[in-house]
C-alpha positions as CSV (number, residue, x, y, z in Angstrom):
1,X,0.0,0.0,0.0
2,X,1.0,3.6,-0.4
3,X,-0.2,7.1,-0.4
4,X,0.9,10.4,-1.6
5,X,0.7,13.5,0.4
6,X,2.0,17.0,-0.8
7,X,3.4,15.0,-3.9
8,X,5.8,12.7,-1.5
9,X,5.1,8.9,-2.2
10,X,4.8,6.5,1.2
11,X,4.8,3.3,1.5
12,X,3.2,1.4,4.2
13,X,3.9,-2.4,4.8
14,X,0.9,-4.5,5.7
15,X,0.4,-6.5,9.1
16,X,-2.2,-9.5,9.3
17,X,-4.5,-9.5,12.3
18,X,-5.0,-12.8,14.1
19,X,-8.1,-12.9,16.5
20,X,-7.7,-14.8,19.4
21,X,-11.4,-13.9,21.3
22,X,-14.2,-12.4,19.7
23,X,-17.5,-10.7,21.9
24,X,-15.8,-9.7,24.7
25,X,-18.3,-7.9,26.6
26,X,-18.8,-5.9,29.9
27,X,-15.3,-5.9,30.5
28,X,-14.9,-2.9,33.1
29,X,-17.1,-5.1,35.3
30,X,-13.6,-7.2,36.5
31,X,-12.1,-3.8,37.1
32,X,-11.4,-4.0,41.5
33,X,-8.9,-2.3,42.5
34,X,-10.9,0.5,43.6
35,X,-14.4,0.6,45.4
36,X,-17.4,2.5,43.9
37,X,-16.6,4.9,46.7
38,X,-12.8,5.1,46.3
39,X,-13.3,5.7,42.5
40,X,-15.4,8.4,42.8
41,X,-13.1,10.5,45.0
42,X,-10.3,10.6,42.5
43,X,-10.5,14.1,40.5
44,X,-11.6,12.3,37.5
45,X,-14.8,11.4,39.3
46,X,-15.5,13.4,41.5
47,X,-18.2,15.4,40.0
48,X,-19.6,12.0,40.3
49,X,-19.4,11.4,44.0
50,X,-22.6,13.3,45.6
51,X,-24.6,10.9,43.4
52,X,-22.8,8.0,44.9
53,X,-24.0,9.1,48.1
54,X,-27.4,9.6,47.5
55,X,-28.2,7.2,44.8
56,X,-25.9,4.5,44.8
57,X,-24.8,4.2,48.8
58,X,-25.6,0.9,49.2
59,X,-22.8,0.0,46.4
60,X,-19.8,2.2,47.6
61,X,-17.8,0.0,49.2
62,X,-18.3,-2.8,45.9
63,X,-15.6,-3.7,43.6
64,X,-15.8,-0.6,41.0
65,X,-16.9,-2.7,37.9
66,X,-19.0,-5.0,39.7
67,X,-20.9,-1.9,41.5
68,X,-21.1,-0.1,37.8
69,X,-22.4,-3.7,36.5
70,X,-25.5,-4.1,39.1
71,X,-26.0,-0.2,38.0
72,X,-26.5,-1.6,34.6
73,X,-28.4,-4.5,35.0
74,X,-30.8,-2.2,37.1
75,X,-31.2,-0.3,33.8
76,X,-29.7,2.9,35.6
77,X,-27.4,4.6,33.1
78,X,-25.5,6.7,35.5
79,X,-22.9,3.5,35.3
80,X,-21.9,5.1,32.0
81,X,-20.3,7.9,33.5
82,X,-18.1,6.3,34.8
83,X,-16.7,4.8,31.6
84,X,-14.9,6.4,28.4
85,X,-17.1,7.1,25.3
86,X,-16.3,3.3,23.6
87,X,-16.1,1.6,27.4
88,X,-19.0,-0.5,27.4
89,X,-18.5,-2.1,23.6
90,X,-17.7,-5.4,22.4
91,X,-13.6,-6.2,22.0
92,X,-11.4,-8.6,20.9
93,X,-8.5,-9.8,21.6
94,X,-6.0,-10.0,18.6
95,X,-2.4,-10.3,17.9
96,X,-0.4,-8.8,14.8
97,X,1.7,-11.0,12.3
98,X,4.6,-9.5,10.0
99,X,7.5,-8.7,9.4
100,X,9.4,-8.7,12.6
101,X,12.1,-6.2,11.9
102,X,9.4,-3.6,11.0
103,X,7.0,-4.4,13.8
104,X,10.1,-3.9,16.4
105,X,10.1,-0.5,15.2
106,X,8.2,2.4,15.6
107,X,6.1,5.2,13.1
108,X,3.0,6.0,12.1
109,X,0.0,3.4,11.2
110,X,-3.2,3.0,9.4
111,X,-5.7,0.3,9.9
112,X,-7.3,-0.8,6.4
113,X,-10.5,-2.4,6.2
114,X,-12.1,-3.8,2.8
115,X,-9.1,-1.1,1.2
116,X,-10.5,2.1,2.8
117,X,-8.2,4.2,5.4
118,X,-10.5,4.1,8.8
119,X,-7.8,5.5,11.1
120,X,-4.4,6.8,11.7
121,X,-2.0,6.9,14.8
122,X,1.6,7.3,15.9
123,X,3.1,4.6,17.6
124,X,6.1,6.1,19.4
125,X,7.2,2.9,21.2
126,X,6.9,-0.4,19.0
127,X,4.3,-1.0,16.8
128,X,4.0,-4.8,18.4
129,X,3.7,-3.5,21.8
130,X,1.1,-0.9,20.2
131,X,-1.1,-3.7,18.5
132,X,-0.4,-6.7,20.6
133,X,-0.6,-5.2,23.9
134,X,-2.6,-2.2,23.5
135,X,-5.4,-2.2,20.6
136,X,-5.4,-5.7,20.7
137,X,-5.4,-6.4,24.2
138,X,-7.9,-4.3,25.9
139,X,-7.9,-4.0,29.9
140,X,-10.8,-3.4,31.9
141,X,-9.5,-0.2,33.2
142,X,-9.1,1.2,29.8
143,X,-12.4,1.1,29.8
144,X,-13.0,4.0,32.3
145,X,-12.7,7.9,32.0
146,X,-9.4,7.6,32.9
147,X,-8.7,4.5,30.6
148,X,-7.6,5.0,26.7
149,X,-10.4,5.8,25.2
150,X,-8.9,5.5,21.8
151,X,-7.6,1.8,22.1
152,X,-11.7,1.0,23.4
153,X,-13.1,2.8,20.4
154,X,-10.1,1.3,17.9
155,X,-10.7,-2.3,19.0
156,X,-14.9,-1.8,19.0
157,X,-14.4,-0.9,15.1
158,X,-12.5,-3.7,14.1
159,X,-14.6,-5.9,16.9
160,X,-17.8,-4.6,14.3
161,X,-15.8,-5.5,11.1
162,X,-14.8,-9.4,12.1
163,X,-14.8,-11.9,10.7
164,X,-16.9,-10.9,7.3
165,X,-14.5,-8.1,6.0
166,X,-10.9,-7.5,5.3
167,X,-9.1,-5.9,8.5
168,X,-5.7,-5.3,8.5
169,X,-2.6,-2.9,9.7
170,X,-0.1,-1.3,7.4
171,X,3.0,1.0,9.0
172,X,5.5,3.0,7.9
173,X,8.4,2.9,10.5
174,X,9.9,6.1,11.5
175,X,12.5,7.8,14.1
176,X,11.5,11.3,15.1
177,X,7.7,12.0,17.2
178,X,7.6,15.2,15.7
179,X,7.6,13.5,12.1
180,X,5.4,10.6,12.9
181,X,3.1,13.5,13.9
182,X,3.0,15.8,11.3
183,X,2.6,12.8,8.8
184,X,-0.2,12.1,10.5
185,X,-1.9,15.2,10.7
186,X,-1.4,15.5,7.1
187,X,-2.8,11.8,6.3
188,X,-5.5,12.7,8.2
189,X,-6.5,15.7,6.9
190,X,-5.7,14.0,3.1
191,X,-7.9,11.0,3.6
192,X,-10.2,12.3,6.6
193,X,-10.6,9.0,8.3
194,X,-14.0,8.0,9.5
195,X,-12.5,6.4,12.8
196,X,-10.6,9.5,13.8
197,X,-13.3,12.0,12.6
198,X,-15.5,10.0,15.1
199,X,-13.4,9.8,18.0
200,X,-12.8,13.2,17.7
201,X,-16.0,14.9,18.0
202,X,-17.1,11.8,20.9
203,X,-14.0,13.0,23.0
204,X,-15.1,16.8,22.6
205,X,-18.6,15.8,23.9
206,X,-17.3,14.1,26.6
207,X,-15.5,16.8,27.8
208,X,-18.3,19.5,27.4
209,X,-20.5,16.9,29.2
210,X,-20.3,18.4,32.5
């Protein structure tokens, strides 16, 4: 695969995606290292905490997921704000295969599905760690406000795609952040795509919420 922006060609090398799990759901429910309680006192949350008190006392001093879990299976969506934009999807869990050399390396990536762009990122440790460990390994409290809203909403996407369409990495290995960046920037304002458009605009709501 490559691309040209302001007349430069890239090219990307492509890196199959091998699912181990498919439908993992409710994942921030095995999230306990904090109580409801203790959660909701950390600055992320605690425009959150009076509503503890008053509506959900009697969970407080619960596992944080599994408190947020009976919040959902009550049909009371306060659990949800609690959680990132994407943290109450369906995941998978997926490893990368390639070519090792490149995937040791780090740069800028694109995710291909059915040969359309849906997202671009920087990977400024390995793109392995990025894919196997990250995207491909989501942790319950990723899932949270604190979590990494982009790996949830990433994996949820590809999580839709599988297994009936073509999903796959390509990267283009490269030394300096301040590069990977710009090329990034520039891909996504060349290709605009739909992935990052979305997570953009659900990350600005989020933050205007309260």
């Amino acid at each position: 695969m490559f691309i040209k922006i302001n007349g430069e060609r890239i090219d990307f090398t492509k890196v199959e995606l091998i699912v181990i799990e498919q439908g993992i759901a409710d994942l921030f429910e095995s999230f306990d290292k904090k109580t409801l309680h203790e959660l909701a006192a950390q600055k992320k949350y605690e425009h959150l905490k009076s509503y503890v008190e008053k509506h959900a006392v009697h969970m407080k001093d619960l596992p944080a997921g599994k408190a947020l879990k009976k919040l959902k299976d009550e049909g009371n969506i306060f659990y949800k704000q609690f959680l990132n934009n994407y943290g109450d999807l369906a995941y998978s869990r997926f490893i990368v295969k390639g070519d090792e050399h490149l995937l040791k390396q780090k740069g800028v990536y694109t995710i291909i599905a059915n040969n359309e762009m849906k997202f671009c990122g920087v990977c400024a440790r390995s793109f392995k760690e990025r894919f196997n460990q990250h995207i491909g390994n989501i942790y319950a409290k990723g899932c949270f406000r604190d979590g990494t809203a982009t790996h949830c909403h990433v994996n949820a996407k590809i999580t839709q795609m599988l297994p009936a369409n073509d999903v796959h990495f390509a990267i283009y290995p490269m030394e300096h952040e301040k590069d990977m960046n710009s090329l990034k920037n520039a891909i996504i304002k060349r290709f605009e795509p739909e992935w990052n458009l979305r997570s953009n605009r659900d990350i600005y709501e989020l933050t205007t919420m309260f």
